[in-house]
N, CA, C and O atoms as a printed pandas DataFrame, in Angstrom:
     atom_number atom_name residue_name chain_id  residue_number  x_coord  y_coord  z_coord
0              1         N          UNK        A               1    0.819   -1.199    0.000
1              2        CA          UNK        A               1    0.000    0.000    0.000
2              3         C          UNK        A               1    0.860    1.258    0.000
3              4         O          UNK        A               1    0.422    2.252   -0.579
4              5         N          UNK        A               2    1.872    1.291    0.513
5              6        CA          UNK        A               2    2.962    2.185    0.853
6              7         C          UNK        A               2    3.435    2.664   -0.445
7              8         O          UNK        A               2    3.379    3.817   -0.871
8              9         N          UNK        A               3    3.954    1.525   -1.069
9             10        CA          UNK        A               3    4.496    1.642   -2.514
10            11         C          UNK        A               3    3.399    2.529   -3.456
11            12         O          UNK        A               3    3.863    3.623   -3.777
12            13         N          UNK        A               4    2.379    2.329   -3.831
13            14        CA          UNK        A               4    1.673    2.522   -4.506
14            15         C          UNK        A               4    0.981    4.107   -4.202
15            16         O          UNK        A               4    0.694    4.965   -5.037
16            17         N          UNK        A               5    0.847    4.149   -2.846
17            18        CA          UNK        A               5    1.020    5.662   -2.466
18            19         C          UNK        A               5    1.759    6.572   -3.045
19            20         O          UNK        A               5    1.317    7.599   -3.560
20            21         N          UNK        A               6    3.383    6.109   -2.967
21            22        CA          UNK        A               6    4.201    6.626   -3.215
22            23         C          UNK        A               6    4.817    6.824   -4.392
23            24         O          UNK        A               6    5.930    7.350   -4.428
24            25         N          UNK        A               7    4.173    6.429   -5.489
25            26        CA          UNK        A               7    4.090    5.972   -6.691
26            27         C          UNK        A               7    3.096    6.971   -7.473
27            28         O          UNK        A               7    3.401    7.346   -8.605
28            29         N          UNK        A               8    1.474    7.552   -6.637
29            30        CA          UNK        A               8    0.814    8.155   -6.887
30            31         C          UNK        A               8    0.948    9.702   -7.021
31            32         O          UNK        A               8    0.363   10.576   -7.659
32            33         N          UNK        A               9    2.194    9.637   -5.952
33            34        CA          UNK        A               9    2.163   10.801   -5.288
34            35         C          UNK        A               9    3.067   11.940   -6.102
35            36         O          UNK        A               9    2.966   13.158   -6.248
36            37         N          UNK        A              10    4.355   10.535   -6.728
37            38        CA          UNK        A              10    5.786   11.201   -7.437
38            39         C          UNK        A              10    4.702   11.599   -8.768
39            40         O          UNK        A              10    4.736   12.714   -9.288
40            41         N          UNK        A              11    3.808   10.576   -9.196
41            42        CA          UNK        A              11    3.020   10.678  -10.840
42            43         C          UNK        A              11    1.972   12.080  -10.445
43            44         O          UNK        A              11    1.640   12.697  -11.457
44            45         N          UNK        A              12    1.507   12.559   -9.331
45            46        CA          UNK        A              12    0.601   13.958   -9.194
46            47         C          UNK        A              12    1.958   14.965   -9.293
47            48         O          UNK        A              12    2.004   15.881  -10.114
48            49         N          UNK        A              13    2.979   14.694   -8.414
49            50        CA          UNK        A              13    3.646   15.799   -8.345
50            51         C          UNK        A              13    4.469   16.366   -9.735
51            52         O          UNK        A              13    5.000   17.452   -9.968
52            53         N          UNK        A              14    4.370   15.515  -10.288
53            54        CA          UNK        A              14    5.274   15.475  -12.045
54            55         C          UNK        A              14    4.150   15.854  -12.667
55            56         O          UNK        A              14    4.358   16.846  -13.366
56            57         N          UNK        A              15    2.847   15.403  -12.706
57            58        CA          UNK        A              15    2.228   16.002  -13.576
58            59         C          UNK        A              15    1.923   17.328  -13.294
59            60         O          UNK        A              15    1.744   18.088  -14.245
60            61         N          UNK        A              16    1.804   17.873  -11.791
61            62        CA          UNK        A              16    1.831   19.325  -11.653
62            63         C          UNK        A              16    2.475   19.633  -12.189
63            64         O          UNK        A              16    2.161   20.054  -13.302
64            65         N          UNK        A              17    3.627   19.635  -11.824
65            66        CA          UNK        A              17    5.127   19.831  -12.264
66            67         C          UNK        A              17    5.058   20.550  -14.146
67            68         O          UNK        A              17    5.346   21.642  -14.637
68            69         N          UNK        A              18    4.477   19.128  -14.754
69            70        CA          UNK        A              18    4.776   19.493  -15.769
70            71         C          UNK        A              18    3.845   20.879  -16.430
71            72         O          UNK        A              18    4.363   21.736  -17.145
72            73         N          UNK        A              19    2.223   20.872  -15.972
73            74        CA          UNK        A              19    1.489   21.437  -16.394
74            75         C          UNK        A              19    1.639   23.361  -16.009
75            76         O          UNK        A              19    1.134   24.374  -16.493
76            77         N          UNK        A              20    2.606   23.071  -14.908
77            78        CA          UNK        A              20    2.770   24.787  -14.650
78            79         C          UNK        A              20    4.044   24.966  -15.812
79            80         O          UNK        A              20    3.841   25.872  -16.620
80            81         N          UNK        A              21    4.900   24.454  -15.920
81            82        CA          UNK        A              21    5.348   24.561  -17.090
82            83         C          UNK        A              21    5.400   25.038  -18.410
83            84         O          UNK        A              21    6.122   25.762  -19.096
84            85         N          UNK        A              22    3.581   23.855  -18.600
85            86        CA          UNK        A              22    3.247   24.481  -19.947
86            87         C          UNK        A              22    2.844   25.534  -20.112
87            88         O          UNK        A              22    3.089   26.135  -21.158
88            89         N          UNK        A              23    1.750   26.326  -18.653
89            90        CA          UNK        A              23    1.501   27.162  -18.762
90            91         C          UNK        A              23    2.315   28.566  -18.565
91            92         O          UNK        A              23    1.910   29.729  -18.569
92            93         N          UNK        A              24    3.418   28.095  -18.419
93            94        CA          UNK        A              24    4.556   28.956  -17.989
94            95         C          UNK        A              24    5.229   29.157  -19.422
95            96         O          UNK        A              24    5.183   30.377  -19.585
96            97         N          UNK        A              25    5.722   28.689  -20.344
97            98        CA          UNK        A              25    6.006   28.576  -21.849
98            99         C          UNK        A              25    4.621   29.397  -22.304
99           100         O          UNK        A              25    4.655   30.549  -21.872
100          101         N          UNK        A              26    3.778   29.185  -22.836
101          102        CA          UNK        A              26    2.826   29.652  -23.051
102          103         C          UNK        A              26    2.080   30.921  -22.727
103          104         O          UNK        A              26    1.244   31.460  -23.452
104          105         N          UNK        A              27    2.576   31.412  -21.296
105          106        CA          UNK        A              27    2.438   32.610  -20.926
106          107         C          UNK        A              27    3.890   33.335  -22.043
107          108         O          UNK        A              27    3.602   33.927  -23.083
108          109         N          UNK        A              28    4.759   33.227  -21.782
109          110        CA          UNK        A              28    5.817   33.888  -22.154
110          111         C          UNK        A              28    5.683   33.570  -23.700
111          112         O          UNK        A              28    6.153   34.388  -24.491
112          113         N          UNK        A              29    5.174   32.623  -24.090
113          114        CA          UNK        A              29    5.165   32.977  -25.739
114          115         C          UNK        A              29    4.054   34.139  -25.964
115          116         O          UNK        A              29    4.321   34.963  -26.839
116          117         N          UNK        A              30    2.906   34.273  -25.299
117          118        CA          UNK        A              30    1.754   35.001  -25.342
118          119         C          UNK        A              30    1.992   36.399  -25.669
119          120         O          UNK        A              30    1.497   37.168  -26.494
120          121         N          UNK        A              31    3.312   36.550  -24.366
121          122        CA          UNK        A              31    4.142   37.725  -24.417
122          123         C          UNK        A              31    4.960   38.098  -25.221
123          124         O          UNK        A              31    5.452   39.226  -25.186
124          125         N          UNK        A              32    5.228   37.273  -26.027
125          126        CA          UNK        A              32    5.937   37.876  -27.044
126          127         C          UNK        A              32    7.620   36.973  -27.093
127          128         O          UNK        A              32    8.443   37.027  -28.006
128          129         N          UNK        A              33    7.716   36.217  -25.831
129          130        CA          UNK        A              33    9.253   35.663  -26.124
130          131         C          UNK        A              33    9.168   34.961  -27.491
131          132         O          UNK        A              33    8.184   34.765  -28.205
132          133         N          UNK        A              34   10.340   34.666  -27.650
133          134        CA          UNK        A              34   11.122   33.621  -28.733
134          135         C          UNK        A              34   10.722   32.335  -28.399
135          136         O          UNK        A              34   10.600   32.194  -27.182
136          137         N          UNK        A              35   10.461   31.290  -29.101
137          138        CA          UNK        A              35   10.596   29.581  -28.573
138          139         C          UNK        A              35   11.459   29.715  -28.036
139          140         O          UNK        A              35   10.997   29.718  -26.895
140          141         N          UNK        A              36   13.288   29.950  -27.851
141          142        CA          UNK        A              36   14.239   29.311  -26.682
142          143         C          UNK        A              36   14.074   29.806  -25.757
143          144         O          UNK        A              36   14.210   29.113  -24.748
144          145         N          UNK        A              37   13.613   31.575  -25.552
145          146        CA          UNK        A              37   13.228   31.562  -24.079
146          147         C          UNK        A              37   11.887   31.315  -23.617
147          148         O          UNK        A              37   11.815   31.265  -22.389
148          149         N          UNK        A              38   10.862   31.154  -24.201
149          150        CA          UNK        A              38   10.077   30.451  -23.906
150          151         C          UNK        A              38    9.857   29.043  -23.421
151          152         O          UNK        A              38    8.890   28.513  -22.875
152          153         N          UNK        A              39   10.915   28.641  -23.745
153          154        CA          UNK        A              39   11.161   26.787  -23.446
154          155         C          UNK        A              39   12.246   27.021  -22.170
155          156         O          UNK        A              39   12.463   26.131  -21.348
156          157         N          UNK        A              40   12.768   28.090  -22.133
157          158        CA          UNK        A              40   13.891   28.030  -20.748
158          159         C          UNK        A              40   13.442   28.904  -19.837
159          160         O          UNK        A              40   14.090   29.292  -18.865
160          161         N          UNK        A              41   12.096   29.300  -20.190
161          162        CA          UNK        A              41   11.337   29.626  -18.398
162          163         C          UNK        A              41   10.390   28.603  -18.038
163          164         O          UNK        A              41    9.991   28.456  -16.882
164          165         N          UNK        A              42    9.902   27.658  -19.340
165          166        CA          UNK        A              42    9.029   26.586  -19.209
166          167         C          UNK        A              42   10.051   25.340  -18.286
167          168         O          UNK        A              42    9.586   24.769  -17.300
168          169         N          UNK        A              43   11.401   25.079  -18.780
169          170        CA          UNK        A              43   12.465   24.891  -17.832
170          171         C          UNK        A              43   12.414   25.277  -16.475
171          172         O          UNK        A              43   12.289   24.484  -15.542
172          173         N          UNK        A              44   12.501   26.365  -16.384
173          174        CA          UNK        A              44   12.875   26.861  -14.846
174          175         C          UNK        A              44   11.524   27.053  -14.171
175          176         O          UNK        A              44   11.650   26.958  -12.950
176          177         N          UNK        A              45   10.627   27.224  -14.448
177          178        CA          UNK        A              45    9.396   26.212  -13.586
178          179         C          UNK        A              45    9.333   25.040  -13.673
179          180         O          UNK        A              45    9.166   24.496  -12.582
180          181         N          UNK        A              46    9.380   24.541  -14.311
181          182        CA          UNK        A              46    9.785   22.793  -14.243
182          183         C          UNK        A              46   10.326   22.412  -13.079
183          184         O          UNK        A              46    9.902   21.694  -12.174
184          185         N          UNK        A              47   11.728   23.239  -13.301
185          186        CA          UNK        A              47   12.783   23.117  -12.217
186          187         C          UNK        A              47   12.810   23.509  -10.663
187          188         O          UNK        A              47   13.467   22.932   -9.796
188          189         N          UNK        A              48   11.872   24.725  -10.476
189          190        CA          UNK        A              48   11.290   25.358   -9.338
190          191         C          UNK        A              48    9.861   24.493   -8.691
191          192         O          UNK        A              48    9.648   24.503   -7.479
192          193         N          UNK        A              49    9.276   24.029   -9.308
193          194        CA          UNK        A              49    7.761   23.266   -9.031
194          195         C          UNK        A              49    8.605   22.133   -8.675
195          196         O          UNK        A              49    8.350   22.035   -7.475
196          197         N          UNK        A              50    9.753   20.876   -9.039
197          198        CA          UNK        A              50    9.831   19.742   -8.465
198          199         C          UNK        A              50   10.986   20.075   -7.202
199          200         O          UNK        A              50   11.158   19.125   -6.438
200          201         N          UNK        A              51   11.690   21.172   -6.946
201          202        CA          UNK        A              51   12.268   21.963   -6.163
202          203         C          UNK        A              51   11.376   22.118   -4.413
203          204         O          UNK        A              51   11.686   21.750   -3.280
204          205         N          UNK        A              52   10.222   22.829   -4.983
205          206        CA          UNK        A              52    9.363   22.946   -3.912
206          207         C          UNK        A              52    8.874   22.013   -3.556
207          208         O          UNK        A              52    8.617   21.876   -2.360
208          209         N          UNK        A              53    8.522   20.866   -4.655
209          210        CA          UNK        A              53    8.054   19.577   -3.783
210          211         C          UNK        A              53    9.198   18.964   -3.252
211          212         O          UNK        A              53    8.945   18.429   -2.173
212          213         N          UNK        A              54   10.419   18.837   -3.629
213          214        CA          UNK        A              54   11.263   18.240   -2.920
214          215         C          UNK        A              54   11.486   19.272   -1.639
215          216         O          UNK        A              54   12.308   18.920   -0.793
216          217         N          UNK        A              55   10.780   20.543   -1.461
217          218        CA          UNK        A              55   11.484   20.900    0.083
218          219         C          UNK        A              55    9.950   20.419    0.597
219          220         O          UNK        A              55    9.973   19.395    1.281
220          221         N          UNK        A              56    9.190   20.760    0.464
221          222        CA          UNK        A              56    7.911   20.924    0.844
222          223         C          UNK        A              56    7.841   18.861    1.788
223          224         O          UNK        A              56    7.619   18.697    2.987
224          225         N          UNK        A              57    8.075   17.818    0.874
225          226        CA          UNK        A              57    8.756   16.921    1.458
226          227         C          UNK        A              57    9.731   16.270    2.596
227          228         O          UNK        A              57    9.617   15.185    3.167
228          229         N          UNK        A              58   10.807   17.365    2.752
229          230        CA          UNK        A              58   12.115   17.180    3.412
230          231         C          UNK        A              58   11.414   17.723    4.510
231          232         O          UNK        A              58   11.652   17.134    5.564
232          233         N          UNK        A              59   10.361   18.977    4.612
233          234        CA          UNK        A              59    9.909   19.653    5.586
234          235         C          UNK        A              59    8.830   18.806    6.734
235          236         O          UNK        A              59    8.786   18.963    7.954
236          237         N          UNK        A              60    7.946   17.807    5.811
237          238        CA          UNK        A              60    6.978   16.966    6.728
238          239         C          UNK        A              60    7.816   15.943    6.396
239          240         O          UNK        A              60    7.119   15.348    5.574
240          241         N          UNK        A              61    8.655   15.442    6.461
241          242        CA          UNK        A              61    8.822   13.907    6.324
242          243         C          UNK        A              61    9.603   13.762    7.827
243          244         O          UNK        A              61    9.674   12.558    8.073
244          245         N          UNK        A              62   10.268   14.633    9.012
245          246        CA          UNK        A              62    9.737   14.391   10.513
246          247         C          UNK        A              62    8.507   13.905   11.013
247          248         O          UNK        A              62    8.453   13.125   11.964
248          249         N          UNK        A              63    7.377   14.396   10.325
249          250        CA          UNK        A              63    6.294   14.410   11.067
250          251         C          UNK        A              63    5.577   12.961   10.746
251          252         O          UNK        A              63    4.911   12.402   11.617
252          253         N          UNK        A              64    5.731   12.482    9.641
253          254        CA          UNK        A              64    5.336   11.922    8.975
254          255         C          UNK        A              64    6.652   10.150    9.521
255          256         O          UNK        A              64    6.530    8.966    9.205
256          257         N          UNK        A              65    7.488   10.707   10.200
257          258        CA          UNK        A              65    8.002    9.395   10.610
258          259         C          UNK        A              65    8.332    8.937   12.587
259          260         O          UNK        A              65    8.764    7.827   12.900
């Protein structure tokens, strides 16, 4: 049961992950960027969203053991 939790949890947090992303590319193309910087702020939310879940994690996983 543990496994499969934990399994659910990495597949919600990636798909967040990915979907602020898109909307993060997509804002900035809206605006007027280029595709490469549009794809390298869609990057760096990528990178910031699995960031926060990895602290957001490190932060309850005391409580949680």
């Amino acid at each position: 049961m543990t496994v499969a939790l934990v399994l659910l949890t990495v597949a919600v947090v990636l798909l967040v992950a990915l979907l602020c992303a898109v909307v993060a590319g997509m804002l900035a193309r809206i605006d007027g960027a280029t595709w490469p910087t549009a794809l390298t702020r869609a990057t760096a939310t990528f990178a910031a969203a699995l960031a926060l879940a990895a602290a957001v994690t490190a932060a309850l996983s005391s409580f949680l053991t």
